[in-house]
MARGU-465187 format. One record per atom (N, C-alpha, C): residue number from 1; residue in three letters; z, y, x. Coordinates in steps of 0.05 Angstrom, whole numbers, plus 32768, in hexadecimal, padded with zeros to 4 digits. Atoms other than C-alpha are relative to their C-alpha. Layout:
BEGIN
   i  aa    w    v    u
 NUM Ala    Z    Y    X
...
END
This chain:
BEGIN
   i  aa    w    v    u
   1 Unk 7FF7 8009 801A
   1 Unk 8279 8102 7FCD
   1 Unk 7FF9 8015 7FEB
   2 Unk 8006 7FF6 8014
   2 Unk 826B 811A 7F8C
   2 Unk 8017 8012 7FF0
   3 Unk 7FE8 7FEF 800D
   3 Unk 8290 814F 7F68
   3 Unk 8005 7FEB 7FF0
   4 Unk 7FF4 800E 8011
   4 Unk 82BF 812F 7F3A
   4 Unk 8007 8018 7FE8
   5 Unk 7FFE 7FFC 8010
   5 Unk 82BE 8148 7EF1
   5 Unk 8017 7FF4 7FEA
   6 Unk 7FEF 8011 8011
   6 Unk 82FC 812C 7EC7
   6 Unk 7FFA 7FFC 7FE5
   7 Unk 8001 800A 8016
   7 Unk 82F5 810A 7E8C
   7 Unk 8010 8015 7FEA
   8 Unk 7FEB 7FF2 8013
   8 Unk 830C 8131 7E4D
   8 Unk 8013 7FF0 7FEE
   9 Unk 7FE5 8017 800F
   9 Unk 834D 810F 7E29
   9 Unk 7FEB 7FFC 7FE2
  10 Unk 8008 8001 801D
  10 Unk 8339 80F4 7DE8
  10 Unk 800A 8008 7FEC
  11 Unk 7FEB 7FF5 8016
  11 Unk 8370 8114 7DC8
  11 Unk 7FE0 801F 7FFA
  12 Unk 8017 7FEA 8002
  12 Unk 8338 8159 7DD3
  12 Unk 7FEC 7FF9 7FF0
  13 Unk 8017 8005 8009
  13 Unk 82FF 8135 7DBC
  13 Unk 8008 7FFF 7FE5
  14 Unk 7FF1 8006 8018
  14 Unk 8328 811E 7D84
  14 Unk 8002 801A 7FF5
  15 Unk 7FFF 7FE2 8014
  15 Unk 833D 8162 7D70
  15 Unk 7FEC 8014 7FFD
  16 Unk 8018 7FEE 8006
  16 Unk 82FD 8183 7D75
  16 Unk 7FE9 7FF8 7FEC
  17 Unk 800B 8002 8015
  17 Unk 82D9 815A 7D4A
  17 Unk 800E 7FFC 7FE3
  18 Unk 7FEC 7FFF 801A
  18 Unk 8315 8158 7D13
  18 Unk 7FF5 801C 7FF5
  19 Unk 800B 7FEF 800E
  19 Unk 8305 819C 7D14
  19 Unk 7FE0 8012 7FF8
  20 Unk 8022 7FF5 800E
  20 Unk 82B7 81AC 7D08
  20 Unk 7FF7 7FF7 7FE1
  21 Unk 8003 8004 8027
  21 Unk 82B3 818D 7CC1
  21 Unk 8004 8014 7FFB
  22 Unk 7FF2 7FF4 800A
  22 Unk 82D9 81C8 7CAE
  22 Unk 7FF6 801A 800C
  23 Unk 800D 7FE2 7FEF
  23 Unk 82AA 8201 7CDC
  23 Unk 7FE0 8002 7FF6
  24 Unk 8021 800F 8000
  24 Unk 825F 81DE 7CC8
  24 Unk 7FF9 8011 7FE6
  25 Unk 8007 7FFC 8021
  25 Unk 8267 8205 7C84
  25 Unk 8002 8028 8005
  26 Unk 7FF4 7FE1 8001
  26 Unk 8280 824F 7C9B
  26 Unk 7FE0 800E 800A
  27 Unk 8019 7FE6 7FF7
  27 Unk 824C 8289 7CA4
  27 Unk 7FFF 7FFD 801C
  28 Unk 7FFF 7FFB 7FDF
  28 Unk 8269 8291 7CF1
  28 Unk 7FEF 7FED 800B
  29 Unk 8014 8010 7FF4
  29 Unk 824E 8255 7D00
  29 Unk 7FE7 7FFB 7FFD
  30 Unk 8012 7FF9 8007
  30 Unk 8211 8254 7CE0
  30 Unk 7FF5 801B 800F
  31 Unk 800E 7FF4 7FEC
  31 Unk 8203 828C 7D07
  31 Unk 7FFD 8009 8014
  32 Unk 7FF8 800A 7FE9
  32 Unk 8225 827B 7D47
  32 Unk 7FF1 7FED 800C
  33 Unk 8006 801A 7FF4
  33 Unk 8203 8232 7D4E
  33 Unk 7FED 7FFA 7FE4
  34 Unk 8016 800D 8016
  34 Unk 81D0 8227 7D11
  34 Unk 7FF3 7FE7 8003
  35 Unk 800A 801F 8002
  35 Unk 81BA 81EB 7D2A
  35 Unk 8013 7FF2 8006
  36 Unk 7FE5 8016 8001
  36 Unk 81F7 81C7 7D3E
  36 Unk 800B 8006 7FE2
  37 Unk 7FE9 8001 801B
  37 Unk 8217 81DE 7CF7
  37 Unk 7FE8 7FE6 7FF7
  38 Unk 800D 8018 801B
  38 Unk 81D3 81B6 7CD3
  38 Unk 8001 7FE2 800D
  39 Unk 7FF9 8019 7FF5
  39 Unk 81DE 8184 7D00
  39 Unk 801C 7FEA 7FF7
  40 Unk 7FE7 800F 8005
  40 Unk 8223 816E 7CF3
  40 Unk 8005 8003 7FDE
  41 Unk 7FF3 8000 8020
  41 Unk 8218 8178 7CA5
  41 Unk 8006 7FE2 7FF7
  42 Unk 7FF7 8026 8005
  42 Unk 821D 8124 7CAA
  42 Unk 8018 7FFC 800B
  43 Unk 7FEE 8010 7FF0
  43 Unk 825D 810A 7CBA
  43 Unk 8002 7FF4 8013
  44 Unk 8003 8015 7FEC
  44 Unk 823F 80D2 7CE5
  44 Unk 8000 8014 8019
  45 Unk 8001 7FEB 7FEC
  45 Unk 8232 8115 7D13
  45 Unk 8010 8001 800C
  46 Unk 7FE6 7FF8 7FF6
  46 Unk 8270 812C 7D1D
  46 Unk 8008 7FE9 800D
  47 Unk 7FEE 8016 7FF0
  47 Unk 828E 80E9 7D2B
  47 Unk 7FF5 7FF4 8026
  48 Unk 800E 8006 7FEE
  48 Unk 825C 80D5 7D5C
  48 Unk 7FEE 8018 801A
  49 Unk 8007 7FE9 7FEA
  49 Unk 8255 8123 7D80
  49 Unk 800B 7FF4 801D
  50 Unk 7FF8 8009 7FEC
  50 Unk 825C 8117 7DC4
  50 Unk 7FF5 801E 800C
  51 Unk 8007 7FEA 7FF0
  51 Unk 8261 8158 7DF4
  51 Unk 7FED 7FF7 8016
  52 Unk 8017 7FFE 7FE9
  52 Unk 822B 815F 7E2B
  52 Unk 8013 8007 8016
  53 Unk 7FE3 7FF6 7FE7
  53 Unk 8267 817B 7E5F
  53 Unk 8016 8014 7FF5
  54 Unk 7FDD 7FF0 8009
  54 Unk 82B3 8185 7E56
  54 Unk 8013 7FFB 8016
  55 Unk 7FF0 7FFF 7FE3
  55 Unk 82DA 819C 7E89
  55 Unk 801E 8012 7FEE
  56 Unk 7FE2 7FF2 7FFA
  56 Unk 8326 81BE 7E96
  56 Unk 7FFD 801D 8006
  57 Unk 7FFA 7FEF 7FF3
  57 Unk 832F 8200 7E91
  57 Unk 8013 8016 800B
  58 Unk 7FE6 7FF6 7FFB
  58 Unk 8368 8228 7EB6
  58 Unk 7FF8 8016 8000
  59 Unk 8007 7FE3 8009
  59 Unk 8379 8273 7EA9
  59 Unk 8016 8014 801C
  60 Unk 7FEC 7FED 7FEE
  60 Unk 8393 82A3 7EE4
  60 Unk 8002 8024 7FF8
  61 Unk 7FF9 7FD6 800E
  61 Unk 83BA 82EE 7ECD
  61 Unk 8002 8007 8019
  62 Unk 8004 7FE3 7FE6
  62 Unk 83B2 8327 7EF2
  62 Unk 8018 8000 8014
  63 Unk 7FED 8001 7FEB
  63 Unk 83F8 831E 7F0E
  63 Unk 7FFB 7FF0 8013
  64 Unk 7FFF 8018 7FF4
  64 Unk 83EA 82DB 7F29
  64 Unk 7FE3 800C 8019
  65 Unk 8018 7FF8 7FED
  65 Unk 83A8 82FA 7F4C
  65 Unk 8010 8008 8026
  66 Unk 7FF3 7FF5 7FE5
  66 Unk 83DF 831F 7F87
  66 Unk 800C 7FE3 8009
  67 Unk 7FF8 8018 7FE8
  67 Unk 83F9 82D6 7F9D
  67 Unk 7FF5 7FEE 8002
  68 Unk 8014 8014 8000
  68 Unk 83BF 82AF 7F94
  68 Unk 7FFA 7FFA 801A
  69 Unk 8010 8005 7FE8
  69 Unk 83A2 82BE 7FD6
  69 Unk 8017 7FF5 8019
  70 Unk 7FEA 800C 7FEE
  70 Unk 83EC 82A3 7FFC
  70 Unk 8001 7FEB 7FFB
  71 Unk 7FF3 801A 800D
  71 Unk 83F9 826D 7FC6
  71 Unk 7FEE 7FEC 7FF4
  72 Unk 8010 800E 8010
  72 Unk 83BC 825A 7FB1
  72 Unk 8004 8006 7FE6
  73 Unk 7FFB 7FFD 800E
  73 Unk 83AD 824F 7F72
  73 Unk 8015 7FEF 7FE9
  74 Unk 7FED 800A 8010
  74 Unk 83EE 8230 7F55
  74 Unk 8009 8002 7FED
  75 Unk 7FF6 7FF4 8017
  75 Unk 83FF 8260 7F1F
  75 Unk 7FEA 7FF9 7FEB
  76 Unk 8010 7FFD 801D
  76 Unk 83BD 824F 7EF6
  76 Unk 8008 7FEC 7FF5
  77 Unk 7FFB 801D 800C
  77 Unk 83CA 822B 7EBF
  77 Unk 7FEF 7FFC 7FE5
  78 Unk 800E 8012 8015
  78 Unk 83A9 81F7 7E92
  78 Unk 8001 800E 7FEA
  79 Unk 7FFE 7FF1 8026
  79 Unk 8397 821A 7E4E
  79 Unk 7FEC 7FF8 7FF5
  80 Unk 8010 8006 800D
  80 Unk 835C 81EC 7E36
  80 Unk 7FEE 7FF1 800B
  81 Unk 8014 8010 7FF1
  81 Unk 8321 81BE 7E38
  81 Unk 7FEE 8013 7FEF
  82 Unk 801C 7FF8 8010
  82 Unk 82DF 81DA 7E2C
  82 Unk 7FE2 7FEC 7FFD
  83 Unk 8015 8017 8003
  83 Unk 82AA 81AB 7E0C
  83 Unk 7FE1 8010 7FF9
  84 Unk 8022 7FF4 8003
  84 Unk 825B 81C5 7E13
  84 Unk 7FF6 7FEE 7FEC
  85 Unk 800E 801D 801D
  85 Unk 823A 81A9 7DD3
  85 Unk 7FD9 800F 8000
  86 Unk 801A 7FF3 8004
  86 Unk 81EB 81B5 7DCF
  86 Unk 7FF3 7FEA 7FED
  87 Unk 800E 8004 801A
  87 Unk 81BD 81AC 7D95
  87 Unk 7FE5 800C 7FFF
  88 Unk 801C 7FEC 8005
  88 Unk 816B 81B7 7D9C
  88 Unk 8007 8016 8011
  89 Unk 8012 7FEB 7FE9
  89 Unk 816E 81E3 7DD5
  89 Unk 8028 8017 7FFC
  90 Unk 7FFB 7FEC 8002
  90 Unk 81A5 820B 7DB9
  90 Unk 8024 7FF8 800F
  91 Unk 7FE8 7FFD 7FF5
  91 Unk 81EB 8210 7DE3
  91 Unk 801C 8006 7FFB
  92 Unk 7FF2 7FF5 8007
  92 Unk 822B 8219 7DCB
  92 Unk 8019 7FFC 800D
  93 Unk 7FEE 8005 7FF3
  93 Unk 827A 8211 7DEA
  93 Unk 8018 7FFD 7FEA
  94 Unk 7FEF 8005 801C
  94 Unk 82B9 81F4 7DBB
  94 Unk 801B 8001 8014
  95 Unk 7FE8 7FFB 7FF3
  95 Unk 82FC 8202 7DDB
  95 Unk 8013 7FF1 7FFE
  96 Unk 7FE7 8016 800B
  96 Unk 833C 81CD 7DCC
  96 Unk 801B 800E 801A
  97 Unk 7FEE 8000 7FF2
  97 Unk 8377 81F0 7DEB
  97 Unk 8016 7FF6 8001
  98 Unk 7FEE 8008 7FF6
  98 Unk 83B0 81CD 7E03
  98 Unk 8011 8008 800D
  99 Unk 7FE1 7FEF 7FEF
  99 Unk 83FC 81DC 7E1F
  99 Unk 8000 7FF8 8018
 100 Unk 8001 800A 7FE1
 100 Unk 8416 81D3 7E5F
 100 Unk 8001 7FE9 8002
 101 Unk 8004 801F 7FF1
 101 Unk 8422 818D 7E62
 101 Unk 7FE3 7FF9 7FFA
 102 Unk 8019 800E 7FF6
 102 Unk 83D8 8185 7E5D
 102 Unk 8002 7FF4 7FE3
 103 Unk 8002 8002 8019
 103 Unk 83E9 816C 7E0F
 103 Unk 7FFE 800A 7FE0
 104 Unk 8002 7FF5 8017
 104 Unk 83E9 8181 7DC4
 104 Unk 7FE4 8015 7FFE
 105 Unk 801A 7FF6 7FFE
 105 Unk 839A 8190 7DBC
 105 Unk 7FF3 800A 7FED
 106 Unk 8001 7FF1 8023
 106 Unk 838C 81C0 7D83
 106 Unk 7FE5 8014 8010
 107 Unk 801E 7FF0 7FFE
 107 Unk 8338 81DE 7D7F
 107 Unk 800E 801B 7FFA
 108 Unk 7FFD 7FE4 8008
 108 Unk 833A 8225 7D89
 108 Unk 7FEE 8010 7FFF
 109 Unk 800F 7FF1 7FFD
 109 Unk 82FA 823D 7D8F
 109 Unk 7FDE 7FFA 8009
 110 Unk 8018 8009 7FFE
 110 Unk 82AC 8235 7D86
 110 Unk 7FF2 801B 8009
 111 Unk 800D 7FE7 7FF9
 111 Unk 8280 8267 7DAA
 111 Unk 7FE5 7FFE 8013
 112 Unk 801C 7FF8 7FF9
 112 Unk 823E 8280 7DC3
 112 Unk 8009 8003 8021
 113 Unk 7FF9 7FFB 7FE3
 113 Unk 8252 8278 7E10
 113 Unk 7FF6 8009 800D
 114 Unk 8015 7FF2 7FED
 114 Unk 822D 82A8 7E40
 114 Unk 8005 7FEF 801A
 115 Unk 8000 800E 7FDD
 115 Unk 8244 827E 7E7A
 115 Unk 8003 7FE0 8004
 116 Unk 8002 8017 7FFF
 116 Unk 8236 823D 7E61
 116 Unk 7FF8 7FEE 8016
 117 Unk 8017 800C 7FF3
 117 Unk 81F5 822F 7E7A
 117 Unk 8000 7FFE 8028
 118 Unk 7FFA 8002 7FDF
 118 Unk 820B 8249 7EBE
 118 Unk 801A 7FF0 800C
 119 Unk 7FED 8013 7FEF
 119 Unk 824B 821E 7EC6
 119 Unk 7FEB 7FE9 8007
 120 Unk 800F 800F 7FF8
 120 Unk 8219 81EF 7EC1
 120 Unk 7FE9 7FFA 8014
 121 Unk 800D 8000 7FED
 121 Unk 81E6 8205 7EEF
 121 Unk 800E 8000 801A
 122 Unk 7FF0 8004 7FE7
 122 Unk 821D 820E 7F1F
 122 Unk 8010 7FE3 800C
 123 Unk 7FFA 8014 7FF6
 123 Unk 8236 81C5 7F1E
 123 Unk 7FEB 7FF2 8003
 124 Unk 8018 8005 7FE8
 124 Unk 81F1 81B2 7F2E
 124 Unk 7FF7 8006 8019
 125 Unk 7FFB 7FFB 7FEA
 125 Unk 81F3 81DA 7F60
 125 Unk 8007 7FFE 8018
 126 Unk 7FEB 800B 7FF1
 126 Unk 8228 81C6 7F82
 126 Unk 8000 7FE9 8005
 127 Unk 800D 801C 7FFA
 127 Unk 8219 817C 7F7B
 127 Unk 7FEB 7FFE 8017
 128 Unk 801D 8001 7FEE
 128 Unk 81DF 818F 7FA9
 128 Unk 8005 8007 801B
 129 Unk 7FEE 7FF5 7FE2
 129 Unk 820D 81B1 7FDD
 129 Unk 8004 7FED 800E
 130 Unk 7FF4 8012 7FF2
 130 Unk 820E 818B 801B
 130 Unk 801D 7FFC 800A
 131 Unk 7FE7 7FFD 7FFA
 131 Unk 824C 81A8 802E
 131 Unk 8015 7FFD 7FF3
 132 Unk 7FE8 8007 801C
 132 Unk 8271 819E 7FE6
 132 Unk 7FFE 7FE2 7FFD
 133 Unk 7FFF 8023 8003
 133 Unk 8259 8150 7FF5
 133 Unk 8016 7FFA 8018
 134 Unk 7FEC 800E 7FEE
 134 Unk 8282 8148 8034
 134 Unk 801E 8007 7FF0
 135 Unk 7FEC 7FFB 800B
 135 Unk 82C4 815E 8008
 135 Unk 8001 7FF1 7FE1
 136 Unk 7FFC 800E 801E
 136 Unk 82E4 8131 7FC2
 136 Unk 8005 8022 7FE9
 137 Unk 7FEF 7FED 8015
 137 Unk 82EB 8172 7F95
 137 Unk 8004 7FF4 7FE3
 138 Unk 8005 8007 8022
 138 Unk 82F9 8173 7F4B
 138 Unk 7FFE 8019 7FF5
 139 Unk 800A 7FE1 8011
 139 Unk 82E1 81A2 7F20
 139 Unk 800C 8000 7FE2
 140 Unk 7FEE 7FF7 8018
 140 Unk 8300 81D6 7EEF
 140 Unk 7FF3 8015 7FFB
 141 Unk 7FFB 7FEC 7FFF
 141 Unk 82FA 8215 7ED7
 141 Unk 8015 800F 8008
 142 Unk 7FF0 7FEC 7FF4
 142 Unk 831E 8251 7EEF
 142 Unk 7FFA 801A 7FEC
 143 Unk 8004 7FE9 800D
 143 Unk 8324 828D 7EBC
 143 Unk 8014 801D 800A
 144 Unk 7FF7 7FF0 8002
 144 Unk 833B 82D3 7EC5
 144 Unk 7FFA 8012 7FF0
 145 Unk 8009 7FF7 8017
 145 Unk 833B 82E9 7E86
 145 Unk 7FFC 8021 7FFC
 146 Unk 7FF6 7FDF 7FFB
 146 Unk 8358 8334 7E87
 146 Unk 7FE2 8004 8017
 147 Unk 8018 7FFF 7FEF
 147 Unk 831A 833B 7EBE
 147 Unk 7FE9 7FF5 7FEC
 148 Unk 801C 800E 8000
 148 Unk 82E4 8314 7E98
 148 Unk 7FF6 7FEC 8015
 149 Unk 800B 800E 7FEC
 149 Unk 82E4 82E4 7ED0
 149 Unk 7FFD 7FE3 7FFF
 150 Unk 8009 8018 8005
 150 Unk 82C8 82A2 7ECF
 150 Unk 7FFA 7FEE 801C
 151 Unk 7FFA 800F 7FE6
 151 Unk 82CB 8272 7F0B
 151 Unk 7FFF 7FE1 8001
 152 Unk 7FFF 801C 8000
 152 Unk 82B0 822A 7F1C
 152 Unk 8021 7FF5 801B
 153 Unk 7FEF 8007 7FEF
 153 Unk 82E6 820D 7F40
 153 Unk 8009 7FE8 8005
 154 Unk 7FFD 8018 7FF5
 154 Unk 82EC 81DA 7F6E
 154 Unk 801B 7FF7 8013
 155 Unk 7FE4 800C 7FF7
 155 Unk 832E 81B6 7F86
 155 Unk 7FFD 7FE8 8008
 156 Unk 7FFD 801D 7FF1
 156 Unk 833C 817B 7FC1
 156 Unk 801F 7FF6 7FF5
 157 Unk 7FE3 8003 8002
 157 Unk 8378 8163 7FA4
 157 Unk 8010 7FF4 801A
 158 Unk 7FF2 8008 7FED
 158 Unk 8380 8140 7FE9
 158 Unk 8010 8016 8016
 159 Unk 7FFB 7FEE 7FEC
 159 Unk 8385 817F 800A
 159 Unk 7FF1 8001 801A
 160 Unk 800A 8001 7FE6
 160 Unk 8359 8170 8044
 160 Unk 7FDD 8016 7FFB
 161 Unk 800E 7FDE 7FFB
 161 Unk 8325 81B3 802A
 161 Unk 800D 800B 7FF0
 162 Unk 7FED 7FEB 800C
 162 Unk 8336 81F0 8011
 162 Unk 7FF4 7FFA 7FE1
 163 Unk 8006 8001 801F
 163 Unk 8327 81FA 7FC8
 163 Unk 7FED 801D 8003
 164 Unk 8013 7FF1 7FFC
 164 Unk 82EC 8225 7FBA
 164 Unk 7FF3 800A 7FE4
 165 Unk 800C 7FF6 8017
 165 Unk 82D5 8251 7F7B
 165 Unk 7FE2 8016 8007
 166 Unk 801B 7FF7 8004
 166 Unk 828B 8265 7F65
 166 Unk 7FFE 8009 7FED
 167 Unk 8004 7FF0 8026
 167 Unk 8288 829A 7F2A
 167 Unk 7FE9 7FF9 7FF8
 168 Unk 8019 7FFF 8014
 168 Unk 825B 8296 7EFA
 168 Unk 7FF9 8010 7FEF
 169 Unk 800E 7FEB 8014
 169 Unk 822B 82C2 7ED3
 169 Unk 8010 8009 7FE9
 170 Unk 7FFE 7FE7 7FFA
 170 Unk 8242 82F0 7EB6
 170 Unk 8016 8008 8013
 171 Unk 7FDE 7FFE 7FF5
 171 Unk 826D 830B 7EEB
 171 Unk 8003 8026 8009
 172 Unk 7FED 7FE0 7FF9
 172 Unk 8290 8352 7F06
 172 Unk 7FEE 8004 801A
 173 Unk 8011 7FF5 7FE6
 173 Unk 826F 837C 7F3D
 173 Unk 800D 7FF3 8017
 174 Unk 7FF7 8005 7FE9
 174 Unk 829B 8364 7F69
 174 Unk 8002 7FE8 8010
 175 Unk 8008 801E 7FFB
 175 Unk 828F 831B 7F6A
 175 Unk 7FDF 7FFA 8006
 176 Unk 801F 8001 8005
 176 Unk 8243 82FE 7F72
 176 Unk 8001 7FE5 7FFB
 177 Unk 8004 8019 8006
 177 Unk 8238 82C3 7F45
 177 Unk 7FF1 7FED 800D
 178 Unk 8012 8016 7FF8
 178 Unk 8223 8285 7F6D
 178 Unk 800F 7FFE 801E
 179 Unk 8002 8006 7FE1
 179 Unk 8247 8290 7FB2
 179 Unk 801A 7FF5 7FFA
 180 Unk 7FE2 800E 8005
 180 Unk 8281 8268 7FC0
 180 Unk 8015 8010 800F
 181 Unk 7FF6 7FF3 7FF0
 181 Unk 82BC 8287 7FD6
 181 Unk 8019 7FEB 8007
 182 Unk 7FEB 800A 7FF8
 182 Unk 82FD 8276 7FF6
 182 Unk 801F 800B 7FE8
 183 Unk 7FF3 7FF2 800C
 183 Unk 833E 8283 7FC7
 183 Unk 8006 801C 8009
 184 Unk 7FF6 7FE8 7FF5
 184 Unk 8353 82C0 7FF4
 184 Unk 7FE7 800F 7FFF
 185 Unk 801D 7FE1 8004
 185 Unk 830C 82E9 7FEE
 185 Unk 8001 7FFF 7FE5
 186 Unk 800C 7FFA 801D
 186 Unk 8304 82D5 7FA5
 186 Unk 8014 8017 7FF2
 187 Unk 7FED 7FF0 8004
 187 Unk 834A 82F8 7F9A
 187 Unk 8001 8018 800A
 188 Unk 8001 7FE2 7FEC
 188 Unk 8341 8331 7FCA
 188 Unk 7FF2 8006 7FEF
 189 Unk 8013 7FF7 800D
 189 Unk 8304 833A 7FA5
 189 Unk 8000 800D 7FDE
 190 Unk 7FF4 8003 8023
 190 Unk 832E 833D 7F61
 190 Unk 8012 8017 8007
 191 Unk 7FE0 7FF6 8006
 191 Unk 836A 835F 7F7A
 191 Unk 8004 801B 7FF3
 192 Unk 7FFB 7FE1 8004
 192 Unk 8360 83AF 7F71
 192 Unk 7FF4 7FFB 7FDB
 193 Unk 7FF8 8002 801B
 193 Unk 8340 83A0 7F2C
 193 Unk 8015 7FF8 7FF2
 194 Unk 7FE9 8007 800F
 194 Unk 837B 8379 7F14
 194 Unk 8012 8017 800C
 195 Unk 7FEA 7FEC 7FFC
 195 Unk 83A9 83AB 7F37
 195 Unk 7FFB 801E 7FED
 196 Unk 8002 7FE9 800E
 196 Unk 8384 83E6 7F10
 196 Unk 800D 7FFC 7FDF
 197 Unk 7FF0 8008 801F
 197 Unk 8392 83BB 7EC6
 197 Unk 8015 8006 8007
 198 Unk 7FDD 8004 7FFE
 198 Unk 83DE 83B1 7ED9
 198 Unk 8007 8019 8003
 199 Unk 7FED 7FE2 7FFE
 199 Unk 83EB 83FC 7EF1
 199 Unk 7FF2 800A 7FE2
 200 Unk 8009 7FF4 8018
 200 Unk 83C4 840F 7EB2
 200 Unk 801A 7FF6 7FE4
 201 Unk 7FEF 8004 8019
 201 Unk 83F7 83E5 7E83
 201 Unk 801B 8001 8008
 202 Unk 7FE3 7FFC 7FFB
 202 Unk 8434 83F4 7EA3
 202 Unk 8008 8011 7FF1
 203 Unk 7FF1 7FF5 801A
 203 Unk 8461 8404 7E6A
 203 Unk 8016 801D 8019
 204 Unk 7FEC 7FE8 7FF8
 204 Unk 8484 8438 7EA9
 204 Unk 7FF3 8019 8008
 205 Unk 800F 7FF4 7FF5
 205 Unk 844D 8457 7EB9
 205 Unk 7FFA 8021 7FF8
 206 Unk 7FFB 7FE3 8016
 206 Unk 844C 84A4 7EB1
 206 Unk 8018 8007 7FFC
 207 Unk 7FE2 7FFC 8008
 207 Unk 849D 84A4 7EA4
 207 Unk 8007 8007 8012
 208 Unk 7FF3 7FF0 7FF1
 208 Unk 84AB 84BF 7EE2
 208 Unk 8000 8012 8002
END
């Protein structure tokens, strides 16, 4: 079977093009995305933008890294859809974050994505995997932000495989973008960096 990609709510689409009228005119953009800004200087544009791929992406903190590898990953949670918009060659990523229930969809952010192009090479990828065909996954992102970490991530909701993350470019010495791992190595693989942030911001640290 084919990875499964979820549809993005329309409420997202909806709020991301409410707000580009109102970005198509700023310097940033202009020299963020120069061809999507002259693009959408028509109205009919905007209305009729349609993203190239928008997926879910969930965010795991450094605490959550020490019970990931028992609990899985339960603690990540939903903080956005990300919509890939391209224009003439040129690539860009528009953010619409959302609360926990998965509702209230307010744009937060247009940007020059370094790991666009490779989420995308990686769900080609993976499409190609014989072994990711015998399993239903669905695909998300996986962020660890405090790290810089970026993670395709695939989920059986039936439970009958494990769930399996593939970083992507740019990533940390300690990962290698493209291999799949199991939750318990990708985390092992995390843990001593996140354990070095956390003893670093411990407000006790030194007071003894």
């Amino acid at each position: 079977m084919a990875i499964t990609i979820p549809a993005a709510p329309a409420q997202s689409i909806d709020a991301l093009r409410a707000a580009l009228p109102s970005l198509v005119n700023r310097s940033a953009v202009a020299n963020l995305a120069p061809r999507l800004g002259a693009a959408l200087t028509a109205s009919s544009a905007v209305a009729s933008l349609t993203p190239v791929l928008s997926y879910k992406v969930y965010t795991l903190g450094l605490s959550d890294l020490a019970t990931a590898a028992s609990n899985g990953l339960r603690a990540a949670k939903s903080s956005l859809w990300r919509h890939t918009l391209t224009t003439d060659g040129e690539v860009v990523t528009a953010d619409v974050s959302v609360d926990q229930t998965g509702a209230n969809h307010k744009f937060a952010a247009l940007s020059s994505n370094p790991s666009a192009a490779a989420v995308q090479n990686a769900i080609h990828a993976l499409n190609q995997d014989a072994n990711i065909s015998k399993a239903s996954y669905e695909f998300s992102l996986l962020q660890v932000s405090a790290l810089g970490v970026r993670a395709v991530w695939l989920h059986d909701s039936s439970g009958k495989a494990s769930d399996i993350l593939v970083p992507v470019a740019p990533v940390r010495s300690e990962l290698v973008a493209g291999r799949q791992y199991q939750v318990a190595e990708f985390t092992a693989a995390l843990k001593d960096a996140a354990a070095k942030i956390l003893a670093d911001d411990d407000p006790l640290k030194g007071s003894a």
